[in-house]
N, C-alpha and C positions, 0 to 999 in steps of 0.2 A: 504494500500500500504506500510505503514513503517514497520507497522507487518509484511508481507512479507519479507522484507530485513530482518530482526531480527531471522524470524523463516520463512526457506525458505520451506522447509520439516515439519508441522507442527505434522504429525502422526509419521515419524521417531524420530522426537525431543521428541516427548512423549511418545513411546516403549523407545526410551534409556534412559529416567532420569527413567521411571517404572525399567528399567534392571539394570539400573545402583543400584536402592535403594532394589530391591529384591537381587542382589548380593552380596550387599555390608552388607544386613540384618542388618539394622539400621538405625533410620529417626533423626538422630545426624544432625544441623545443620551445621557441616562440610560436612557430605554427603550429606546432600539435596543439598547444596554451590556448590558441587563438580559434582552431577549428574546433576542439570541445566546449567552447565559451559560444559560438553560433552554432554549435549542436544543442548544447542545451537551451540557450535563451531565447534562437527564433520560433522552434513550434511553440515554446508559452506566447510568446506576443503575437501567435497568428493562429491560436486555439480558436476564439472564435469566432476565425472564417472557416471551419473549416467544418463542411457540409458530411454527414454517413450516408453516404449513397447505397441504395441495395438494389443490387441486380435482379429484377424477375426471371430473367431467361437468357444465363451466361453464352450457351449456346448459341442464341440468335446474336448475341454481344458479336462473339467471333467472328460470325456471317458478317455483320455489320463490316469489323475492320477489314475483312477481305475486298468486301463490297467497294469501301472507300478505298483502301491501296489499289485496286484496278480503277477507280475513277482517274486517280491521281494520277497515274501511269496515263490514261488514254487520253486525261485532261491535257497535262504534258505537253502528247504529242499534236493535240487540234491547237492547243494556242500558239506551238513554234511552227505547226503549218499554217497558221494565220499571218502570223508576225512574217514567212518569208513571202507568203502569199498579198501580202499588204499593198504593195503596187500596182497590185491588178484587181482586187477584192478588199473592201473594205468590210470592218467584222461589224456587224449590228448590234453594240454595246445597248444598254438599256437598264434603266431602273425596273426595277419589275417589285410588286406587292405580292408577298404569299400567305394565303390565309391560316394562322396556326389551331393546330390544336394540342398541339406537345405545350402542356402546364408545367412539369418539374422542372424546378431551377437547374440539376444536374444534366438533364436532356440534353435543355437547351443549351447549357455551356458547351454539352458535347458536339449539339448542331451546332455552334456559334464555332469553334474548333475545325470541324470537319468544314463549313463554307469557307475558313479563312485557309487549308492547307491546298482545297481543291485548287488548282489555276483556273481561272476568269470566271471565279465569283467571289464576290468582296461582301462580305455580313458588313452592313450601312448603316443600321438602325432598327429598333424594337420597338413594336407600339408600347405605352405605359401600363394597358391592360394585358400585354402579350398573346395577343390574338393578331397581327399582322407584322410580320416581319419584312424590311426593304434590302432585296440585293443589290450589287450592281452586278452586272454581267456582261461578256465581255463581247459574247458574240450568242446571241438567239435568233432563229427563224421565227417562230412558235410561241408566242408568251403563253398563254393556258397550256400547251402542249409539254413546255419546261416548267410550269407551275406543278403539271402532274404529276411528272418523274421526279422534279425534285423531294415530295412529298410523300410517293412511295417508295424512293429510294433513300433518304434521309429521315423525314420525319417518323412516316409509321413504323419503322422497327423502332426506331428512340421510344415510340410510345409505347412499344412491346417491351421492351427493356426494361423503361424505368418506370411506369404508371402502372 
């Protein structure tokens, strides 16, 4: 129980004194001094923000990241074939509104996440009640048609996930 208080986060505390002394690339006991001093004292002063997320269905979790690494991979390659194609085809960037229904704050960090790794779309803004979300996007034919996918490819599993 006193160890708890000490080290409330005991796997955070010990990824950052490791990050701290790989960063800092020296086991000088002022760095060790210094990496156990923000092992211990950052998770207290950032206890809480720090949300317990529970997964419904770890397995669809997976699916998900897969999902997103072949986006990202096939994103990639349409926006450096945009970028060399630019001379002759201009991309139809756009604001585009998507209607939400992912309610958990962890979701949506994760949606907010996964729009910011994919290339050519940029998470812009969040309605205050979180019921519409603004992308930008860098090249659409289709707005209702990338409203759909995006929402059965990102949104409804996050809702399967974490709701």
């Amino acid at each position: 129980m006193i160890l708890r208080r000490i080290v409330p986060a005991p796997l955070q505390s010990a990824l950052l004194f490791a990050l701290w002394l790989v960063l800092a690339r020296s086991l000088s006991p002022g760095q060790i001094l210094l990496g156990l001093a923000l092992a211990l004292l950052l998770p207290r002063l950032t206890a809480p923000l720090r949300v317990r997320a529970r997964l419904r269905r770890p397995l669809r979790f997976l699916r998900y990241v897969a999902t997103v690494a072949r986006d990202v991979l096939s994103s990639n390659l349409q926006v450096a074939s945009g970028i060399v194609a630019w001379p002759w085809r201009r991309p139809r960037s756009r604001f585009v509104i998507i209607p939400l229904e992912l309610r958990d704050p962890v979701g949506l960090a994760v949606l907010a996440m996964v729009t910011t790794i994919v290339p050519g779309t940029v998470w812009s803004e969040i309605a205050l009640d979180r019921s519409r979300l603004l992308l930008h996007v860098w090249d659409v034919n289709e707005e209702e048609a990338f409203i759909q996918r995006f929402k059965a490819r990102y949104e409804q599993p996050l809702r399967e996930i974490f709701e």
